[in-house]
Every structure is written in structure tokens, then in C-alpha cells.
Residue frames as a rotation matrix with the C-alpha (Angstrom) as fourth column:
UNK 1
0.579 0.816 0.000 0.00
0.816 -0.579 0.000 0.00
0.000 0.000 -1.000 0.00
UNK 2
-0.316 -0.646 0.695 1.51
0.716 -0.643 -0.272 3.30
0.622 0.412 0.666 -1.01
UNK 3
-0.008 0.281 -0.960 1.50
0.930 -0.352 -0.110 5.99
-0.368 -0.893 -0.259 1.87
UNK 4
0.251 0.337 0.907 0.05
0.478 -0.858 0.187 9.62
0.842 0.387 -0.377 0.72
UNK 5
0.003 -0.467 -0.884 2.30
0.924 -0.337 0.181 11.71
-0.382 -0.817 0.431 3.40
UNK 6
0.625 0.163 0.764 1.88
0.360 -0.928 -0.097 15.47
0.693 0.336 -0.638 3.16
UNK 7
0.105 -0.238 -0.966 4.12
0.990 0.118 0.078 17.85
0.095 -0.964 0.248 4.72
UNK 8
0.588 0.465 0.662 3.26
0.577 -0.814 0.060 21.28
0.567 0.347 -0.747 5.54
UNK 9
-0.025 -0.942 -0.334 6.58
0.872 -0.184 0.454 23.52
-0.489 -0.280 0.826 5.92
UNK 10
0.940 -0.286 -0.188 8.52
-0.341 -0.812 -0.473 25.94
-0.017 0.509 -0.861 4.57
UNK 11
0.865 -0.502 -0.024 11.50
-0.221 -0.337 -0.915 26.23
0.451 0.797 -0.402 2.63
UNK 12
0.164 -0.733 0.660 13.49
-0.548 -0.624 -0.557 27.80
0.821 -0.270 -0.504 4.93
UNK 13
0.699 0.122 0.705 12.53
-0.713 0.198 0.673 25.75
-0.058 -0.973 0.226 8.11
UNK 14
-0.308 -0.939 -0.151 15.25
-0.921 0.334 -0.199 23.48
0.237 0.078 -0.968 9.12
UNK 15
-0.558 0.308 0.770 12.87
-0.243 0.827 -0.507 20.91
-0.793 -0.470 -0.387 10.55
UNK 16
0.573 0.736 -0.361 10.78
-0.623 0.105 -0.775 20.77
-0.533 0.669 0.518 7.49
UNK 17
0.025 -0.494 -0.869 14.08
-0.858 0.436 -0.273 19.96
0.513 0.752 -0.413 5.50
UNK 18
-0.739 -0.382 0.555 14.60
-0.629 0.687 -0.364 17.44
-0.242 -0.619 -0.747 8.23
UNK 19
-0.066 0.896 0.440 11.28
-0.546 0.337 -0.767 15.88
-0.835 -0.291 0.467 7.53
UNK 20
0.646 0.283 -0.709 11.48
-0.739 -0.004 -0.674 15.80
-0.194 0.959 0.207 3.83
UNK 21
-0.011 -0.908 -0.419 15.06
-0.956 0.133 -0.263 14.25
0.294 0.397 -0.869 4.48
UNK 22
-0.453 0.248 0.856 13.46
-0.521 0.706 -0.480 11.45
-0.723 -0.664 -0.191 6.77
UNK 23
0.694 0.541 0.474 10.95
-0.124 0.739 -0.662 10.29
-0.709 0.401 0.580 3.94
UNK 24
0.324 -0.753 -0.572 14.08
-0.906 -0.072 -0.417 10.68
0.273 0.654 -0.706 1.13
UNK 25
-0.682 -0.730 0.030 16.52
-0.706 0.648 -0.285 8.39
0.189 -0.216 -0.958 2.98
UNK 26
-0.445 0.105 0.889 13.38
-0.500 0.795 -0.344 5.69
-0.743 -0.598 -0.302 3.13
UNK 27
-0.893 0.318 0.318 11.97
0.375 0.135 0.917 5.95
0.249 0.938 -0.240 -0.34
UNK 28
-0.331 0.905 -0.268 9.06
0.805 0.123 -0.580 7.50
-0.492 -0.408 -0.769 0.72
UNK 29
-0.573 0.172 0.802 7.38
0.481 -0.721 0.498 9.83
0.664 0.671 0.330 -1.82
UNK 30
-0.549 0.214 -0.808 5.94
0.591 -0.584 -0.556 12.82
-0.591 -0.783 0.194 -0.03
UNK 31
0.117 0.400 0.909 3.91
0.901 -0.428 0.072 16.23
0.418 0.810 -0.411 -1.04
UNK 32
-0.527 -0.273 -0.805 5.05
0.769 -0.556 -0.315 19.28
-0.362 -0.785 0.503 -0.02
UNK 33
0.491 0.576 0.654 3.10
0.581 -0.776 0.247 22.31
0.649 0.259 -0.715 0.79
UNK 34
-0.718 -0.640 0.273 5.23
0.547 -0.762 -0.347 25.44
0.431 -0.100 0.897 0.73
UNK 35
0.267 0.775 -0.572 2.90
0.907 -0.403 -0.124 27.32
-0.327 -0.486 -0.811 3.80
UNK 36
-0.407 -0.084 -0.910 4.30
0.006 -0.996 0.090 30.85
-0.913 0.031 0.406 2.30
UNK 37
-0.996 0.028 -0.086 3.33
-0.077 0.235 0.969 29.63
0.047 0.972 -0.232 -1.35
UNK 38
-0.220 0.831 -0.510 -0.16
-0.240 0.461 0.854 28.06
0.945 0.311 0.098 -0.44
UNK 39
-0.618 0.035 0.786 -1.68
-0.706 -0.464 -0.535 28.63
0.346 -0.885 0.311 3.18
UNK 40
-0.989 0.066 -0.130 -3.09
0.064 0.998 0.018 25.74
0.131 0.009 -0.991 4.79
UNK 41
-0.130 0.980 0.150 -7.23
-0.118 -0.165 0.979 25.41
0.984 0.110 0.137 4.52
UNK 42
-0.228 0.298 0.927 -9.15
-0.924 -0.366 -0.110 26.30
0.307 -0.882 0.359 7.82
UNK 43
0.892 0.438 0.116 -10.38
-0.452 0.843 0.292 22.30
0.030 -0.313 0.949 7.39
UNK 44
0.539 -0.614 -0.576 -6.81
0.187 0.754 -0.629 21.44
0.821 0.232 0.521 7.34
UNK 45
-0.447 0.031 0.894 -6.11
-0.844 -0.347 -0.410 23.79
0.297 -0.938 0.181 10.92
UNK 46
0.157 0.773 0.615 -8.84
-0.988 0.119 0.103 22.29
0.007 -0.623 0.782 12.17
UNK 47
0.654 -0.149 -0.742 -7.72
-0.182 0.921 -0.345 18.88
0.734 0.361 0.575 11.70
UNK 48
-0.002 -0.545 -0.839 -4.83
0.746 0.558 -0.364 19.17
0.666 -0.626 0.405 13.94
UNK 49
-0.785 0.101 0.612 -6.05
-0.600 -0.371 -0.708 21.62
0.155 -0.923 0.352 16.52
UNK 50
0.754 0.656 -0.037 -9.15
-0.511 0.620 0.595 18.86
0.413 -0.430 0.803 16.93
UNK 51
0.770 -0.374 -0.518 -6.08
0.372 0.921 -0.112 16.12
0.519 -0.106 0.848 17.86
UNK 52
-0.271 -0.819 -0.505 -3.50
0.898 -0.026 -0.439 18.50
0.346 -0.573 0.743 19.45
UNK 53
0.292 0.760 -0.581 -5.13
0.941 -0.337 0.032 21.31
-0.171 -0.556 -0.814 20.24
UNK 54
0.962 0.031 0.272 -4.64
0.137 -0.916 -0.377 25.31
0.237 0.400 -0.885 19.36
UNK 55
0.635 -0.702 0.323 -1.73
-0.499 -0.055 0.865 25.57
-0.589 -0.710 -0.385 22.36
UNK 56
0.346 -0.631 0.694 0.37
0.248 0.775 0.580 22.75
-0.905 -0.029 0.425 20.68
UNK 57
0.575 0.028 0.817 0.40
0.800 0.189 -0.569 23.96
-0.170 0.982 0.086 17.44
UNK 58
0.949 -0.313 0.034 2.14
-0.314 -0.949 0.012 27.51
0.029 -0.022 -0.999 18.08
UNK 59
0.053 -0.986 0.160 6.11
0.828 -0.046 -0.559 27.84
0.559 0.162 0.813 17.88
UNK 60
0.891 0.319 -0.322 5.52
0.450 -0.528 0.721 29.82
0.060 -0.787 -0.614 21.18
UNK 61
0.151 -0.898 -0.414 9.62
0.446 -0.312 0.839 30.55
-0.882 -0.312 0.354 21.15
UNK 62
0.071 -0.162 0.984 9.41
0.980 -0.172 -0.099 31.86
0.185 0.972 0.146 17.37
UNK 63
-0.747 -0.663 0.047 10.34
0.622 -0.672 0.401 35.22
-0.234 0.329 0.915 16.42
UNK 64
-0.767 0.613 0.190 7.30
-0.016 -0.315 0.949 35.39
0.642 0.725 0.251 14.68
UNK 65
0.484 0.571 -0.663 4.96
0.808 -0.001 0.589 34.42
0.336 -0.821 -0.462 18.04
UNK 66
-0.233 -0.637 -0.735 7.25
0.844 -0.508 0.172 37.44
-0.483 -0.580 0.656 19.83
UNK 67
-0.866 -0.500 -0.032 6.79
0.441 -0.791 0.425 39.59
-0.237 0.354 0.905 17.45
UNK 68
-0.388 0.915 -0.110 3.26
0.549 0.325 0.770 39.13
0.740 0.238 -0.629 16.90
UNK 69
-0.372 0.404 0.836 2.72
-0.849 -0.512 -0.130 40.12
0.376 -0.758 0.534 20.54
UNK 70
0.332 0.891 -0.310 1.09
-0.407 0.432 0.805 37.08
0.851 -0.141 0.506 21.46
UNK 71
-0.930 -0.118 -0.347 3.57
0.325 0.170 -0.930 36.50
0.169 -0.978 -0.120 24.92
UNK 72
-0.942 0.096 -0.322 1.24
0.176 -0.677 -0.714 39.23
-0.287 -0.729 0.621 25.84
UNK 73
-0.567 0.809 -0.154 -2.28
-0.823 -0.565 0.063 39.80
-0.036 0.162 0.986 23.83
UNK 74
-0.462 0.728 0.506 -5.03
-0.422 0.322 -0.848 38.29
-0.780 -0.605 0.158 24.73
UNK 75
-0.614 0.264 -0.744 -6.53
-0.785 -0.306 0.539 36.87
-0.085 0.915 0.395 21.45
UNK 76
0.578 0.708 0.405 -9.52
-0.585 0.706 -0.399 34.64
-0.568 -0.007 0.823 20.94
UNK 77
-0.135 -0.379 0.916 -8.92
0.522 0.759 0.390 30.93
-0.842 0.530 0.096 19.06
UNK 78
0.689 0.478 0.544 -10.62
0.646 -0.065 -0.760 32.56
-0.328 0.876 -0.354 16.08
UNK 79
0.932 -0.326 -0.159 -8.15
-0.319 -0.945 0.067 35.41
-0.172 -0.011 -0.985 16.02
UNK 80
0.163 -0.986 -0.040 -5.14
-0.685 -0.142 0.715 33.40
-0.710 -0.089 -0.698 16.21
UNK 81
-0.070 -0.012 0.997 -6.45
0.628 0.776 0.053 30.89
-0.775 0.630 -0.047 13.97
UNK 82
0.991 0.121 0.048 -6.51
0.117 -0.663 -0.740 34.35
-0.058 0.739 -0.671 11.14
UNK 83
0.567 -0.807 -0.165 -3.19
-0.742 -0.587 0.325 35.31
-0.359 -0.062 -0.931 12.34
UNK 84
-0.303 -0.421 0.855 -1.82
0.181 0.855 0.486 31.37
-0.936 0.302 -0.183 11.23
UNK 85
0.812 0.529 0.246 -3.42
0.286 0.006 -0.958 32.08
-0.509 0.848 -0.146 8.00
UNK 86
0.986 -0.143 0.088 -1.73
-0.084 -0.874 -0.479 35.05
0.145 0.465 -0.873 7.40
UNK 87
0.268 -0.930 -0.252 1.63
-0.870 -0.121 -0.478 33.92
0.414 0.347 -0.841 8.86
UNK 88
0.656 -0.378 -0.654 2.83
-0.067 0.833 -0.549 30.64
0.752 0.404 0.521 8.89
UNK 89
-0.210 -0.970 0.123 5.88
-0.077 -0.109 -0.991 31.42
0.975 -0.218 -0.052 11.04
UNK 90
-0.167 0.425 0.890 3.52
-0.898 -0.439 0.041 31.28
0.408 -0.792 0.455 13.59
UNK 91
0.955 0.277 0.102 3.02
-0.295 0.876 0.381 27.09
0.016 -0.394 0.919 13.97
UNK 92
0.013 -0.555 0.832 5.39
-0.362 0.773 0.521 24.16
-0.932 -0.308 -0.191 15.16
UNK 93
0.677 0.438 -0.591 6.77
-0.729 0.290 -0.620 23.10
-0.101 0.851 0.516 11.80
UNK 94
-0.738 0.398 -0.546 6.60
-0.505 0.211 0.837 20.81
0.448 0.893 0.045 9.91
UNK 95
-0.178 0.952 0.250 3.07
-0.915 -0.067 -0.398 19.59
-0.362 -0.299 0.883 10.07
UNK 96
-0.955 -0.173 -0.240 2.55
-0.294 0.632 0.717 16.01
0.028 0.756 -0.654 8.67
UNK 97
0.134 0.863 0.487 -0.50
-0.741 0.414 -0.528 13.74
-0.658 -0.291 0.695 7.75
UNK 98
-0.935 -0.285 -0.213 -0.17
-0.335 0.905 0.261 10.35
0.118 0.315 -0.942 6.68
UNK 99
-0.418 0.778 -0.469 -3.64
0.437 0.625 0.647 8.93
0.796 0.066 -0.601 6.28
UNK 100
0.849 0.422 0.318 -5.36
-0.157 -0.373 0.915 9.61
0.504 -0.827 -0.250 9.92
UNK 101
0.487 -0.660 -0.572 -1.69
0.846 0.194 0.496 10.31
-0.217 -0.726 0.653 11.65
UNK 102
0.523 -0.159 0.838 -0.80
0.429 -0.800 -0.420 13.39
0.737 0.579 -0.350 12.21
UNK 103
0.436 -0.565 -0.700 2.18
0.850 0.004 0.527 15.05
-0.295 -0.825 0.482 13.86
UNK 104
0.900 0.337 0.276 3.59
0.370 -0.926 -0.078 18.38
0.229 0.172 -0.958 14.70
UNK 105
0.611 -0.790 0.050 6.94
-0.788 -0.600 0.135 19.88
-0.076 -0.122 -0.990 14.66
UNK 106
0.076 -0.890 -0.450 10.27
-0.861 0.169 -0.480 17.82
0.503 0.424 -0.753 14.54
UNK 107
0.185 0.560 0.807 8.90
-0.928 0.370 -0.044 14.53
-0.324 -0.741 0.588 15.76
UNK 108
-0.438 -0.354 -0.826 10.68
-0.863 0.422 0.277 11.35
0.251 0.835 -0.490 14.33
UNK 109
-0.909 0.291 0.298 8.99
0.079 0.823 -0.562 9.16
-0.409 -0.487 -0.772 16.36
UNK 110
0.270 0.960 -0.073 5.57
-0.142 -0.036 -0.989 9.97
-0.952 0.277 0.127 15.14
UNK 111
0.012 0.022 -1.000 7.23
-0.950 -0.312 -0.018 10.01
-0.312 0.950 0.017 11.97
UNK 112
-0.896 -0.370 -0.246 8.42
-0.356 0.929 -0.101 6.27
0.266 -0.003 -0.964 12.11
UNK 113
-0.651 0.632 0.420 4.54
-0.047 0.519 -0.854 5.33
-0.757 -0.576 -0.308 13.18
UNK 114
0.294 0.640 -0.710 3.37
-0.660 -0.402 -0.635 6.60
-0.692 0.655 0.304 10.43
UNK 115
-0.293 -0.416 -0.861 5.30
-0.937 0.304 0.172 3.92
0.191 0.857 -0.479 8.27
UNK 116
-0.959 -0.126 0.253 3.91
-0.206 0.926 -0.316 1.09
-0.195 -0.355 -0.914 9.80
């Protein structure tokens, strides 16, 4: 059975390459989605803030979360779930989804579950 693995990154992100480089070195064909190119859909958010929740998804030590303000502002789910829209730089990347497995940020162990 042939595994339909998406990962949702950037370019730049060093974990993202790290991901991509995990399914490389196993033969594992992948799709990337470039999040500065092509913003992920609100049903694809919602996918993995139902399973990990809003909190889990952030990159709370990013530049971009700092700069944002969000140490400090108060901001409803809906609000911060606009501000991901608009900037990527804001989540735990790389995002995967293998079938119904789905894992956030630099996570090889979820990655390695997903092949089984």
C-alpha cells in the first residue's frame, strides 16, 4: 500500500528539511506544501487543533509568536487561527498527515509510526 504523506513547511525551516530528508533516505514519496506559497485550509487547521489542540500547534519561542505580541495579547482561538493564516511562522513546523496520523513539529517518532 503506497502511503500519501503530506508535509506542511517551509522552505526555509530546518525541521521541514529534516522531515522531507526522513521520507528521502526511506523511499518514501511525499507532497510538499510550501505554507508561504499556499496557506493551509481552515479544514486542514482544524484537523490538527481537533487532535492536538490550538496551544500545541504555536512555535511559542518563534520570532514570529514574539513579534506578533502574542507573549502578551489576549486573542480569541478565532483570532489566532486568522493570524496562522496570514503567517505561517507562527506554527510548530513541519506539520505532517499520513492517512489519519498526524504530527507536529520535529517529531521522528511519530514520523516512524506513520510507516507502519
Amino acid at each position: 500500500m503506497a502511503l500519501n504523506v503530506q508535509i506542511f513547511g517551509m522552505k526555509g525551516s530546518q525541521a521541514t528539511r529534516a522531515a522531507e530528508r526522513f521520507f528521502k533516505e526511506r523511499g518514501i514519496a511525499f507532497h510538499f506544501v510550501d505554507l508561504k506559497v499556499k496557506p493551509m485550509s481552515p479544514g486542514e487547521i482544524k484537523r490538527f487543533v481537533d487532535r492536538f489542540g490550538l496551544p500545541a500547534l504555536l512555535d511559542t519561542e518563534g520570532k514570529a509568536y514574539v513579534d506578533a505580541g502574542l507573549k502578551y495579547l489576549k486573542v480569541t482561538e478565532r483570532e489566532l487561527l486568522e493570524k496562522i493564516e496570514r503567517d505561517p511562522k507562527l506554527l510548530r513546523l513541519p506539520m505532517l498527515r499520513c492517512g489519519n496520523h498526524l504530527s507536529v513539529g520535529q517529531d521522528e517518532a511519530a514520523w516512524k509510526a506513520m510507516l507502519t
